[in-house]
C-alpha positions in Angstrom: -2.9 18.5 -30.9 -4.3 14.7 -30.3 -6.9 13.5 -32.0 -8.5 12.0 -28.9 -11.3 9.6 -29.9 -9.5 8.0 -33.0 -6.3 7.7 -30.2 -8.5 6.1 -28.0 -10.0 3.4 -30.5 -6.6 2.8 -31.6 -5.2 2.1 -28.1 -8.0 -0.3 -26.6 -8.9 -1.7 -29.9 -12.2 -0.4 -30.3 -14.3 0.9 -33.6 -14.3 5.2 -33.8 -18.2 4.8 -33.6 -18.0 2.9 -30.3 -15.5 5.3 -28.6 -17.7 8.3 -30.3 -20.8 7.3 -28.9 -19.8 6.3 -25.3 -18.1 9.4 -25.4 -21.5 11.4 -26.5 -23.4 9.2 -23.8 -20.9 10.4 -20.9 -20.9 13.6 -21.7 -24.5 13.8 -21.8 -24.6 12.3 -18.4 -25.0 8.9 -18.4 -23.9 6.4 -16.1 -21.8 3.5 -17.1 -24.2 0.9 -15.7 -27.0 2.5 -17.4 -24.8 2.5 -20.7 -23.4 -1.0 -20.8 -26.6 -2.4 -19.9 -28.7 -0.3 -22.0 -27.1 1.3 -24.8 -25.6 -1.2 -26.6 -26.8 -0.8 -30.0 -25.0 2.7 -29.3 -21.2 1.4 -28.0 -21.3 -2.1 -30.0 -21.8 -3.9 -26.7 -18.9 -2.5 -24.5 -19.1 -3.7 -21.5 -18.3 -1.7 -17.9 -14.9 -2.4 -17.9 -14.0 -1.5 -20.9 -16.3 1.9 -20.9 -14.3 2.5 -17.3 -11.0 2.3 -19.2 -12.5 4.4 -21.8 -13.4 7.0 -19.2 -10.0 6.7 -17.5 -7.5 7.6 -20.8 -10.1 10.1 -21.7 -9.7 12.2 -18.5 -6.0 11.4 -18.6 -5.7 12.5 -22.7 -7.7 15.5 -21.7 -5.6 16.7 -18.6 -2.5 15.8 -20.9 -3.8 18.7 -23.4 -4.8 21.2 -20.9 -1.2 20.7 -19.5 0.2 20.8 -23.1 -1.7 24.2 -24.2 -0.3 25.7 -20.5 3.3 24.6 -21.2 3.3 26.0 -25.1 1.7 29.5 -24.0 4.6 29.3 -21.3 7.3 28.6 -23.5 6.4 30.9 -26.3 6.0 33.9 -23.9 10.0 33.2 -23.2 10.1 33.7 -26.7 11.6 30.2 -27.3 9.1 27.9 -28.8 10.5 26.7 -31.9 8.6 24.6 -34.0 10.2 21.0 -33.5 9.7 21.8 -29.7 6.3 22.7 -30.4 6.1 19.5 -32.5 7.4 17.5 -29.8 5.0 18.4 -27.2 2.2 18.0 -29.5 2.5 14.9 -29.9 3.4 14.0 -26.5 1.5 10.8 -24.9 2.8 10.5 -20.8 2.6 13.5 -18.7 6.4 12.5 -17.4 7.8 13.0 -21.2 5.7 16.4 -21.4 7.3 17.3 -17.9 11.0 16.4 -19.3 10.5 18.4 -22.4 8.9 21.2 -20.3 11.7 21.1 -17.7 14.7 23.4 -19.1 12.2 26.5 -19.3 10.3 26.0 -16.1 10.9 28.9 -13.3 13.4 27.8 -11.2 14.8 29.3 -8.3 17.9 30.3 -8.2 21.0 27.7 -9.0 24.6 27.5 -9.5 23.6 27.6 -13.3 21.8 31.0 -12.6 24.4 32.4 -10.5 27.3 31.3 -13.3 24.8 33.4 -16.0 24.4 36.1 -13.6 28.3 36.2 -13.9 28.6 36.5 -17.2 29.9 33.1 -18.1 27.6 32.0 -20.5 29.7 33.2 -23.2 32.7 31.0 -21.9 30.3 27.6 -21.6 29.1 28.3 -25.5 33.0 28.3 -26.4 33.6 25.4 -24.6 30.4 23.7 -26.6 31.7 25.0 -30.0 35.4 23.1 -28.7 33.3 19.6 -28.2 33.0 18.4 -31.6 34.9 15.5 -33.5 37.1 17.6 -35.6 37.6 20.9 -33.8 40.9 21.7 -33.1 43.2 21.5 -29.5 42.6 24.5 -27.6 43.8 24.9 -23.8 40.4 26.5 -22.2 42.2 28.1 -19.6 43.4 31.4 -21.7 39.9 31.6 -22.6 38.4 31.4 -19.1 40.9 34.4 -18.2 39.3 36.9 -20.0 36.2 36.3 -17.7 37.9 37.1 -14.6 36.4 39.8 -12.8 36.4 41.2 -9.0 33.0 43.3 -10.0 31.6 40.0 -10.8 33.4 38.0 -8.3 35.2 36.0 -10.5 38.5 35.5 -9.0 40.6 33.0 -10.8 40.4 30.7 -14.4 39.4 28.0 -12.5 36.5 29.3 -10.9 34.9 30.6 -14.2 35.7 27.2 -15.7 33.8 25.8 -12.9 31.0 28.7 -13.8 31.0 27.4 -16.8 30.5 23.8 -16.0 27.5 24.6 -14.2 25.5 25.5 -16.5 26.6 23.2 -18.9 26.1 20.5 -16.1 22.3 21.8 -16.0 21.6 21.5 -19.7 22.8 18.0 -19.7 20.6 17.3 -16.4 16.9 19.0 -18.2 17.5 17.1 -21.6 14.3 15.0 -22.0 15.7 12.4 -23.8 18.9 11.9 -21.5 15.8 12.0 -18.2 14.2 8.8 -19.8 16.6 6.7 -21.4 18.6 7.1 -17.4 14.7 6.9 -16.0 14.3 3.5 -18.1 18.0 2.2 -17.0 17.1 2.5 -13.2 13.2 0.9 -14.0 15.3 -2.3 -16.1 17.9 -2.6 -14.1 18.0 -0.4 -10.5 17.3 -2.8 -7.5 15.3 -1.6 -4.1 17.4 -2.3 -0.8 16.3 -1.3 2.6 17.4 -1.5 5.7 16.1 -1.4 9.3 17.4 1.5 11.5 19.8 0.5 14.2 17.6 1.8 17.2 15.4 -0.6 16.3 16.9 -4.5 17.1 16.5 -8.0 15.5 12.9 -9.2 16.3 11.3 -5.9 17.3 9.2 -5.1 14.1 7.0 -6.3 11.4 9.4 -5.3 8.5 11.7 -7.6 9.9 12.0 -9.0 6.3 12.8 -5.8 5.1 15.7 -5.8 7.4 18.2 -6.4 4.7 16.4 -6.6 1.7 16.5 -6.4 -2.1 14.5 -6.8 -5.1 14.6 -5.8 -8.7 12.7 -2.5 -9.6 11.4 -4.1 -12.7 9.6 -6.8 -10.7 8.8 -6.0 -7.4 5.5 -7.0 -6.0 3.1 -4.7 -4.9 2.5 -5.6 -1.5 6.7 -5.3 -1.0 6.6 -1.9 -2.4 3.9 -0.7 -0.2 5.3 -2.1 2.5 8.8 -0.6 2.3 7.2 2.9 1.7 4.9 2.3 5.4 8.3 1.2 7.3 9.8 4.3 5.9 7.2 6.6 6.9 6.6 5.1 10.6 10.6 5.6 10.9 11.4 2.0 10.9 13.2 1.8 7.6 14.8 3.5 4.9 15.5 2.2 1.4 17.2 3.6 -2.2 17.6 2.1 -5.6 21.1 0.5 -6.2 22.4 1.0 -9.8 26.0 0.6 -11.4 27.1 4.1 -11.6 29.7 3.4 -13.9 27.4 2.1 -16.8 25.3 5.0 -16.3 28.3 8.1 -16.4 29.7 5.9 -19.6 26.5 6.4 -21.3 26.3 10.3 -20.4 29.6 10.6 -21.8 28.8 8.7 -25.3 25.9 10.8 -25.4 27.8 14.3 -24.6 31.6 13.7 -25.2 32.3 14.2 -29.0 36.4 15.9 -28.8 39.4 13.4 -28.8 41.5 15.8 -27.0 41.9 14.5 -23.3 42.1 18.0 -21.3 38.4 18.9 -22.7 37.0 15.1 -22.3 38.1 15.2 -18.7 36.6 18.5 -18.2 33.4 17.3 -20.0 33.7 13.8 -17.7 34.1 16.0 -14.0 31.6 18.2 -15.7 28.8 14.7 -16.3 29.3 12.9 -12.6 28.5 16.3 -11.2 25.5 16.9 -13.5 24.4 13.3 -12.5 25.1 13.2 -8.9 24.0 16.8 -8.3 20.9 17.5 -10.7 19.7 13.9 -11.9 20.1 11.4 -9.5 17.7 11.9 -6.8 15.0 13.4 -8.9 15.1 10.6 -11.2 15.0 7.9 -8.2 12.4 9.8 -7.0 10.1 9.8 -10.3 11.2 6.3 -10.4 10.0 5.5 -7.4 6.7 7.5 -7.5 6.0 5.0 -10.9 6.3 2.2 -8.8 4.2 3.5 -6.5 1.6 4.4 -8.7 1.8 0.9 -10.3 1.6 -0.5 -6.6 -1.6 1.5 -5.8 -3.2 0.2 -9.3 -2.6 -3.2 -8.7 -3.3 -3.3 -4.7 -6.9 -1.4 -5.6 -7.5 -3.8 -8.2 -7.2 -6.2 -5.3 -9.6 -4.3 -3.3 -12.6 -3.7 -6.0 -12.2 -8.1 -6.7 -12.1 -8.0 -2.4 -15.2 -5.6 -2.5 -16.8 -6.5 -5.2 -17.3 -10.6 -4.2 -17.7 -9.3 -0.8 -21.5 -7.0 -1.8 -22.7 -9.5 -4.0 -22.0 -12.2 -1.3 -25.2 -14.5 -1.5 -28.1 -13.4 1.0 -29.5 -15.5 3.5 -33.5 -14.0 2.2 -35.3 -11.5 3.9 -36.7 -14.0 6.7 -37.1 -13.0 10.3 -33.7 -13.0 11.7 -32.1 -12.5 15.3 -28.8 -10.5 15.6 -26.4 -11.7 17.9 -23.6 -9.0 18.8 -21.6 -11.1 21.6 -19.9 -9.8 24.5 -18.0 -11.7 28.0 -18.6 -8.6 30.7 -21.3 -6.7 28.3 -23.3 -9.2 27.6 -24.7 -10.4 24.5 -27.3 -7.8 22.2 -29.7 -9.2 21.0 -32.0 -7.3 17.8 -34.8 -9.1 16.0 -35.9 -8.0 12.8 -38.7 -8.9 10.7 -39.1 -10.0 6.8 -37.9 -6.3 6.1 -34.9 -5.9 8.1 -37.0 -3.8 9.8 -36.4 -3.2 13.9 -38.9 -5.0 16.3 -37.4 -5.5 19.8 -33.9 -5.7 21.8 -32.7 -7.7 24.6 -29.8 -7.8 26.6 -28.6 -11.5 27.7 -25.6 -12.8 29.7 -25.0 -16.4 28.8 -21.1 -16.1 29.3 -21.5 -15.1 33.4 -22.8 -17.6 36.3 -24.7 -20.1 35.3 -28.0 -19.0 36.7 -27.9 -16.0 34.5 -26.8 -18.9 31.2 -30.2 -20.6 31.7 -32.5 -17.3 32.0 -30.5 -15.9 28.7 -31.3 -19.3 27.1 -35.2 -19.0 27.8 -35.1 -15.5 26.9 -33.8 -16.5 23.1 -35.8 -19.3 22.9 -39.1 -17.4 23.9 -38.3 -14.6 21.0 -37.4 -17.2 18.8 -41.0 -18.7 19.3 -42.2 -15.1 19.2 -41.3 -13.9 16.1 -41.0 -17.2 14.6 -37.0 -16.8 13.9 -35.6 -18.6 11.1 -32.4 -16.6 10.8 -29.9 -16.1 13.5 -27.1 -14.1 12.8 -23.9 -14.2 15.6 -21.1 -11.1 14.9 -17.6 -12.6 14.1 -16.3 -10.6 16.8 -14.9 -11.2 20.7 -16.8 -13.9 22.7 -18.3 -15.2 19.1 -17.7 -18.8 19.2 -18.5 -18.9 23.0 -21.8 -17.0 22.2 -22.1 -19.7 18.8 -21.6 -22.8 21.1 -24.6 -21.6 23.3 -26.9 -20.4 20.7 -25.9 -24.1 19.5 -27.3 -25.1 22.9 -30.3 -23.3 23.1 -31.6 -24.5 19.7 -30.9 -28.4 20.7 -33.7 -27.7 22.9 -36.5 -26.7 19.7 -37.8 -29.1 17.3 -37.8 -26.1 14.6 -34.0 -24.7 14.1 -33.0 -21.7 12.6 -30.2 -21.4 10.5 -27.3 -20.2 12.5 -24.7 -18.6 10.8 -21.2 -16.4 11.6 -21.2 -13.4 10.4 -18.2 -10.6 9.5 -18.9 -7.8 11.0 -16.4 -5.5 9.9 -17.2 -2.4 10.1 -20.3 -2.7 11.9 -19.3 0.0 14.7 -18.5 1.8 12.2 -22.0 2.3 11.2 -23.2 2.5 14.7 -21.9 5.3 15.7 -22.1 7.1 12.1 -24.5 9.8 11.1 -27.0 7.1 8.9 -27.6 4.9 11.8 -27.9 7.9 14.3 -30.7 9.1 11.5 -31.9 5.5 11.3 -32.3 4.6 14.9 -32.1 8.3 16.5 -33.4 6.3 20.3 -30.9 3.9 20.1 -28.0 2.8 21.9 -24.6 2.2 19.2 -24.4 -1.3 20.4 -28.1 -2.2 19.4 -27.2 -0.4 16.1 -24.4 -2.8 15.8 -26.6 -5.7 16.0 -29.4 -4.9 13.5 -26.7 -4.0 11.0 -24.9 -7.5 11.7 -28.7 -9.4 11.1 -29.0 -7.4 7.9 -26.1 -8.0 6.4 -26.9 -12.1 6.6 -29.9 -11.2 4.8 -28.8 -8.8 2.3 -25.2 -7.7 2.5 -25.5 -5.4 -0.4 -28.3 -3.4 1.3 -26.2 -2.9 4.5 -22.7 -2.9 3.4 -23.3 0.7 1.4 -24.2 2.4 4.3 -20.3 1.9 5.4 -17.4 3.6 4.0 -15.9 0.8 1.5 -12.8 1.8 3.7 -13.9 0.2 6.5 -15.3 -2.8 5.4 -12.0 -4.3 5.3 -11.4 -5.5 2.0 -7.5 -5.1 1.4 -3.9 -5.0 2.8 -1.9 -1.7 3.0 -5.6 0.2 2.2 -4.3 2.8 3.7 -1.2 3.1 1.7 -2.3 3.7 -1.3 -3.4 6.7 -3.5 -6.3 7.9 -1.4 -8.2 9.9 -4.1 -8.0 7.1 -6.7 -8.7 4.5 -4.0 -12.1 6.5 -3.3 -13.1 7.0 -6.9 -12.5 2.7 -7.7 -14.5 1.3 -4.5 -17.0 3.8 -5.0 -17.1 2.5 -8.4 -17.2 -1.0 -7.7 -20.3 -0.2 -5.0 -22.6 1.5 -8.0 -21.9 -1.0 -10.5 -22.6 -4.3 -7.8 -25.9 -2.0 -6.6 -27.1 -1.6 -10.3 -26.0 -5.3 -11.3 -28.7 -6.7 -8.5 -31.1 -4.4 -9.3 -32.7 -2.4 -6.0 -36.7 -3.0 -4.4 -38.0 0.4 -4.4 -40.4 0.4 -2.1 -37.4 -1.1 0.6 -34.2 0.5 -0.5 -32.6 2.2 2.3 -31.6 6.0 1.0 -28.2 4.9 1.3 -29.0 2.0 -1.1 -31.0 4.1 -3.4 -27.7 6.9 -4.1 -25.8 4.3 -5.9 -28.8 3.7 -8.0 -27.8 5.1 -11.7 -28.7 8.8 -12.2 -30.0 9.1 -8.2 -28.3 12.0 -6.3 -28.6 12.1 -2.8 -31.3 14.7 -2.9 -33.4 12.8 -5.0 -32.4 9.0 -3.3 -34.2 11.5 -0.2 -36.9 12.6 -2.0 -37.7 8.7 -3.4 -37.6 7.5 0.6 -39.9 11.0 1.9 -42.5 10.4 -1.2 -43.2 6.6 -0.3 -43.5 7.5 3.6 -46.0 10.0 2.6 -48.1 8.2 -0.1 -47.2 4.5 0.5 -45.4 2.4 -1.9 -45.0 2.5 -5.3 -47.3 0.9 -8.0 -45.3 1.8 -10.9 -42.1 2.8 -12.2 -43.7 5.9 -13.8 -44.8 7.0 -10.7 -41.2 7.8 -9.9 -42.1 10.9 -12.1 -43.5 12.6 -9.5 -40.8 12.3 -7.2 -39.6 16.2 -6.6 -36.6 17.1 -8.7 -36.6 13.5 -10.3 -36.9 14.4 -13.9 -37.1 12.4 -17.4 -33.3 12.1 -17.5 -32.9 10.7 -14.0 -36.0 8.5 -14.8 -34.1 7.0 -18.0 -31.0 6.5 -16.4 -32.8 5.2 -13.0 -36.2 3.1 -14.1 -34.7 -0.2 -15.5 -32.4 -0.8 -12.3 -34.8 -0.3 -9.7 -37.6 -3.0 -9.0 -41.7 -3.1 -7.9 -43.1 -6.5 -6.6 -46.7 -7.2 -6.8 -47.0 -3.9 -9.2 -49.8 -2.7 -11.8 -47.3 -3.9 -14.2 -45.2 -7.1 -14.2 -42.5 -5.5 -16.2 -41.8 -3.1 -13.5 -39.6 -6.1 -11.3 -37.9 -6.7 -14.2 -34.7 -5.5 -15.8 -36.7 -4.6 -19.1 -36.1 -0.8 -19.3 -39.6 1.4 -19.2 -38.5 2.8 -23.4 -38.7 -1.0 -24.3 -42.2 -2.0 -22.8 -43.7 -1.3 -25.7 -41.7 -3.9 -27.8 -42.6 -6.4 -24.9 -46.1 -5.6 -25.5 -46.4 -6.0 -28.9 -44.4 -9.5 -28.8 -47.0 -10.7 -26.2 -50.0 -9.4 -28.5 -48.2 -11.3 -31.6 -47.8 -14.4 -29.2 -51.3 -14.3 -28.0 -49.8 -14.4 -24.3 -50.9 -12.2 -21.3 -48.3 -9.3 -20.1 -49.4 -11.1 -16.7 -47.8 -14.3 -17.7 -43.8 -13.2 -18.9 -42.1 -16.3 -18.5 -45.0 -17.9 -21.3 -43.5 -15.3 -23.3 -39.9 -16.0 -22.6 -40.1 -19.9 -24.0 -42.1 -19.1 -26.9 -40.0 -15.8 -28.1 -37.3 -18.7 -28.0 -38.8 -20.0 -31.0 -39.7 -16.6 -32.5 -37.8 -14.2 -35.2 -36.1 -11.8 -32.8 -34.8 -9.4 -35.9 -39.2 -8.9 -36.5 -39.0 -6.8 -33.4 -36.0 -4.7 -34.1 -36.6 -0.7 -34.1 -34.5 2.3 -34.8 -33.6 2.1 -30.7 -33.9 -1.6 -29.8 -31.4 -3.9 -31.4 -30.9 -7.7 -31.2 -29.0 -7.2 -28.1 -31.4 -5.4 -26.1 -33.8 -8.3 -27.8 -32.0 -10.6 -26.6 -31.3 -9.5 -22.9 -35.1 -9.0 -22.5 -35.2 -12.4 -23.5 -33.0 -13.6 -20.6 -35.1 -11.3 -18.2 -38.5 -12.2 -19.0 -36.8 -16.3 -18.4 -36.8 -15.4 -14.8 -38.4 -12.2 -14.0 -37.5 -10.6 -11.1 -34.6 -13.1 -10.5 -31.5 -12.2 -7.6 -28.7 -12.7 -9.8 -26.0 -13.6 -6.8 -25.1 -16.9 -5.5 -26.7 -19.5 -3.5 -26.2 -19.0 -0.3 -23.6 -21.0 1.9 -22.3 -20.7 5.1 -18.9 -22.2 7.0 -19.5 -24.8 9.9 -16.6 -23.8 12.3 -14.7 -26.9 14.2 -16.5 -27.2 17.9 -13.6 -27.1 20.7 -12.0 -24.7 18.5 -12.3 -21.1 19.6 -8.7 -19.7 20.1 -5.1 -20.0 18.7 -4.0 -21.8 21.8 -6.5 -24.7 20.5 -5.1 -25.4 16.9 -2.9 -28.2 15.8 -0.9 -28.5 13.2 -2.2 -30.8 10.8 -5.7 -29.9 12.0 -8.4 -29.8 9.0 -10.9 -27.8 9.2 -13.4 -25.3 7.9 -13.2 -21.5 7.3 -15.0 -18.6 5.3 -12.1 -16.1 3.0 -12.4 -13.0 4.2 -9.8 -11.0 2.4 -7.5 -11.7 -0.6 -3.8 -10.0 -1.4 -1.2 -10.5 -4.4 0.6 -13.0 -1.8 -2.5 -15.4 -0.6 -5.9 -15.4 1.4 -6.9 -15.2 4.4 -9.5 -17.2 6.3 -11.7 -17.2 9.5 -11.5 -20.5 11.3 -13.3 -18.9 14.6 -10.5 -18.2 16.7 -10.5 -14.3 16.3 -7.3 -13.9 14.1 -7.6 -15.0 10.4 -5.1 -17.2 9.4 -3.2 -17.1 6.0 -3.0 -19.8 2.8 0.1 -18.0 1.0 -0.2 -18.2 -2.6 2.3 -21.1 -2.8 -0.5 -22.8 -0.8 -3.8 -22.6 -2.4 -3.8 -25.4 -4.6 -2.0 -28.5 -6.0 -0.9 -26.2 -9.0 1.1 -23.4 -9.7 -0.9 -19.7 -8.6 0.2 -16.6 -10.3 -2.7 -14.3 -9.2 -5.0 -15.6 -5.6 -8.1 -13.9 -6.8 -8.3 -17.1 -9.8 -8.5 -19.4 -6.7 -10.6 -17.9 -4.1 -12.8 -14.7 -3.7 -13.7 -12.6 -0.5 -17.0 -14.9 1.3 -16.3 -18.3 0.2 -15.9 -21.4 2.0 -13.4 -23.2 2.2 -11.5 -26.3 3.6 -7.8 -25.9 5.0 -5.0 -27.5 6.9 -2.9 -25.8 9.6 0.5 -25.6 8.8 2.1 -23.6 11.4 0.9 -21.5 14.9 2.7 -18.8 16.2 0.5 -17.6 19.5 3.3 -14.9 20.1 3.1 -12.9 16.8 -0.8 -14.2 16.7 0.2 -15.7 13.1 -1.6 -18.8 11.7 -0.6 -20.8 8.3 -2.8 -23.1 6.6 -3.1 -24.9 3.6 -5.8 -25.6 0.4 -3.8 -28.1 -0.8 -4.8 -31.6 -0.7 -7.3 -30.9 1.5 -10.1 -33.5 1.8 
């Protein structure tokens, strides 16, 4: 069998004692944030995508020799395990080549092979095989296919044992593994997708119209393509094959399987290939083909979504400053949630600025006495219908105060989501979904990370054809990408939102519970140890946990920093040896600069851990996203109807596929910069130009109010 670990170094370039250890570390229950970030004497400094590839083969190499030691215990119990076969499959690397190999003595149902056996005409199909060989002599196989007639057996006639005969030859040559992947390579090199659109479904009428008569080179087709063709074929729409040249591919069975000179026995062995091809290979191995692709696609498109998600949680916050959240409605009116430093709930209103005008000017004093109130410095509009009518009168009410909030747009996908979901119904038990909706649109301007974990990743929006791809590995990757952007910040205990806290490394649920129920009950934290006494949070969770999660204004300084607990002690001594107060971190930050890091190297911290405390203790405490920015939409511009080509203005990305970006220019449908568009250079992958929450300029190129589609342009844009 394998020898996993040293395979694994060898395929991702890494020393055995780095795979070993991260190994070791994984199995013992460690997270990968908490092992990149603080084990990296242990893995020579492997960072988390590389320990998530790691993890990845690993699982696959193991699965691969579970399914390995099933298939061998299969095969020998047939009593036909010899030991190149065994050889063969032990050194197998792709479960597809271990299924080929595995395929001629997997239980089959009953075929024309099994019925021909059943016959007795496996004798005939051996004589036939002992006739196909360069020197053997000219022998007419009819005489010999006579002796197999038989009414018992229902074997009438020559022929129909010949053709007996030819079926299970037909399914030898169709289960031969290395016949399956040299024809499974041919259609991958050189097959070509076509599709068409069904008939009942005219010119014009759908969104695969460009898959109406389409084609593209197996080899190279782009993900977004792929997925698409496989969502027209399952809403009915479409239907589409791989194209080959037949020819090239029966020529090469035949140089493979025809070895006689004679003629009657090569056309007998050539009837005997196109059947074994068109009948047996064909449409498995354009299946298996196809389901590669596929697989490939989903990769590729999820990549796309953890960039998407990924830019889209760390977007920059706004600060936790008193905020009002704007969720805008024409008939409903507009909700209105203030918040407080916290994101905590304080009051709701209900104003309808978009009705007569009597009710504009008492929804205007409304907003501007709770913006006096509670002293508002954030205001926070949801991206959704009536948003730039309710953005133009906000505009309007705030012309009228000598101190201005910031205004800003907000995405607020997925924010009903969460409304009506079990964590706000826990959260806000008394409230109404659409108040709900607002408080979770002011949060997410002043922390998006906090808020955005309480939705399904799904539903934030971050990807094209989401819902096309591989479900189960979809989950695992956004899931993923939500503990390692929560653990990258760093989470405020005495805040954190149960929801935030789960994503915390080594934090279940039960215990994310426990942390929330403990501080209601004794107030807020003073120390990381104190975590210790959280019910069922034990030493292990406290090592993998501790370093991630902050405490401002603490007993001890270290505590809202990124300086794990197990290294305080090194801290202490370098601020004894520097003669600088624990209370005063940064002092110790510029002079360690000057210092002998190696002096304070131990048995468990190493110059890298020396040196990332280094960068902590610079800026203690520190939010390590961006600055925050917002987008200034175009006034007079609120729907399609009002863009011109040409038009420049200014939009926010809010989504990024293989083919370009789109952008919110507040008129309620996103327009798109296709790849060829996004700069004055040559693009090969969008997510090198622009990520999910930045701002940018762009030029309209096109507007097509029918089919609600918008082009615009990055290039040369002032």
């Amino acid at each position: 069998m394998l020898n996993i670990p040293q395979l694994l170094a060898t395929e991702l370039n890494l020393k055995p004692y780095q795979v070993q250890n991260a190994l070791e570390l994984l199995a013992e229950g460690a997270t990968i944030p908490f092992i990149s970030r603080y084990r990296k004497e242990r893995t020579g400094e492997m960072n988390e995508v590389q320990l998530r590839e790691l993890a990845d083969r690993y699982s696959y190499l193991t699965e691969l020799e579970e399914r390995k030691s099933v298939i061998l215990n299969a095969i020998a119990e047939q009593g036909k395990l010899t030991e190149e076969l065994k050889t063969k499959i032990e050194v197998c690397l792709q479960k597809t080549e271990l299924e080929d190999l595995y395929l001629p003595y997997r239980p089959k149902r009953r075929t024309r092979a099994t019925i021909a056996r059943e016959k007795g005409l496996e004798p005939l199909a051996e004589f036939i095989k002992s006739l196909n060989t360069k020197n053997a002599a000219a022998v007419s196989l009819e005489p010999e296919a006579t002796k197999y007639i038989s009414q018992e057996k229902q074997v009438k006639t020559a022929q129909e044992a010949l053709k007996g005969a030819a079926d299970i030859l037909a399914e030898e040559v169709a289960e031969k593994a290395e016949l399956r992947a040299y024809l499974r390579e041919y259609l991958l090199e050189e097959g070509v997708f076509v599709s068409r659109i069904k008939d009942e479904h005219p010119e014009g009428t759908t969104k695969f119209e460009m898959y109406r008569n389409y084609q593209a080179k197996v080899n190279n087709i782009a993900p977004h393509n792929l997925l698409a063709l496989c969502r027209g074929e399952n809403e009915g729409i479409l239907s589409f094959d791989i194209s080959f040249d037949e020819d090239v591919v029966l020529s090469y069975l035949e140089s493979k399987e025809i070895h006689s000179k004679h003629r009657p026995l090569r056309s007998f062995y050539q009837e005997m290939l196109k059947d074994a091809f068109n009948r047996l290979m064909k449409s498995s191995l354009i299946g298996e083909v196809i389901s590669e692709k596929k697989l490939y696609a989903d990769i590729e498109s999820i990549k796309t979504f953890e960039a998407n998600l990924r830019e889209l949680l760390l977007s920059a916050p706004a600060g936790m400053k008193p905020t009002m959240a704007v969720d805008p409605g024409f008939r409903t009116g507009c909700k209105v949630a203030i918040l407080d430093q916290t994101g905590k709930f304080l009051e709701y209103q209900a104003v309808f600025p978009h009705q007569a005008l009597e009710q504009r000017a008492k929804s205007a004093q409304t907003l501007k006495n709770l913006i006096e109130k509670y002293k508002i410095e954030l205001i926070a509009i949801g991206n959704g219908t009536a948003s730039r009518e309710t953005d133009e009168f906000v505009a309007e009410v705030l012309q009228t105060l000598e101190r201005k909030p910031i205004k800003v747009i907000v995405n607020e996908s997925g924010a009903s989501i969460y409304s009506a979901s079990k964590v706000a119904a826990q959260e806000f038990p008394d409230l109404d979904v659409t108040v709900r909706g607002a408080i979770s649109i002011g949060r997410r301007l002043q922390d998006p990370l906090a808020e955005l974990v309480k939705i399904d990743p799904k539903s934030i929006g971050v990807g094209q054809y989401q819902h096309d791809v591989d479900q189960k590995l979809l989950k695992k990757k956004l899931d993923e990408t939500v503990e390692s952007c929560v653990n990258y910040v760093g989470v405020d205990l005495n805040t954190a939102s149960k929801e935030l806290l789960t994503f915390v490394s080594g934090i279940t649920p039960t215990v994310a519970n426990n942390i929330v129920t403990y501080r209601n009950q004794n107030g807020a934290f003073k120390n990381r140890r104190e975590l210790l006494k959280v019910p069922k949070l034990g030493p292990k969770a406290f090592e993998q946990a501790a370093g991630f999660l902050r405490i401002r204004g603490g007993s001890n300084p270290l505590d809202n920093t990124a300086v794990h607990p197990e290294s305080y002690s090194v801290v202490e001594a370098i601020a004894t040896d520097l003669n600088v107060p624990l209370q005063q971190v940064t002092q110790i930050a510029e002079k360690l600069k000057k210092a002998n890091l190696k002096k304070y190297v131990t048995d468990t911290v190493g110059e890298p851990t020396l040196r990332d405390i280094l960068k902590e203790l610079e800026k203690p405490g520190r939010d390590p996203r961006a600055e925050f920015k917002y987008a200034t939409f175009k006034e007079g511009i609120k729907e399609i109807s009002d863009l011109k080509v040409g038009m420049e203005l200014e939009g926010i990305v809010t989504n990024v596929a293989n083919f370009g970006a789109f952008v919110d220019i507040g008129v309620h449908q996103d327009g798109l910069v296709h790849i060829s568009q996004l700069a004055d250079r040559f693009v090969d992958d969008p997510k090198k130009v622009v990520k999910v929450g930045q701002v940018v300029k762009v030029r309209v190129l096109e507007v097509n109010e029918k089919l609600k589609r918008i082009g615009l342009s990055m290039k040369a844009v002032k």
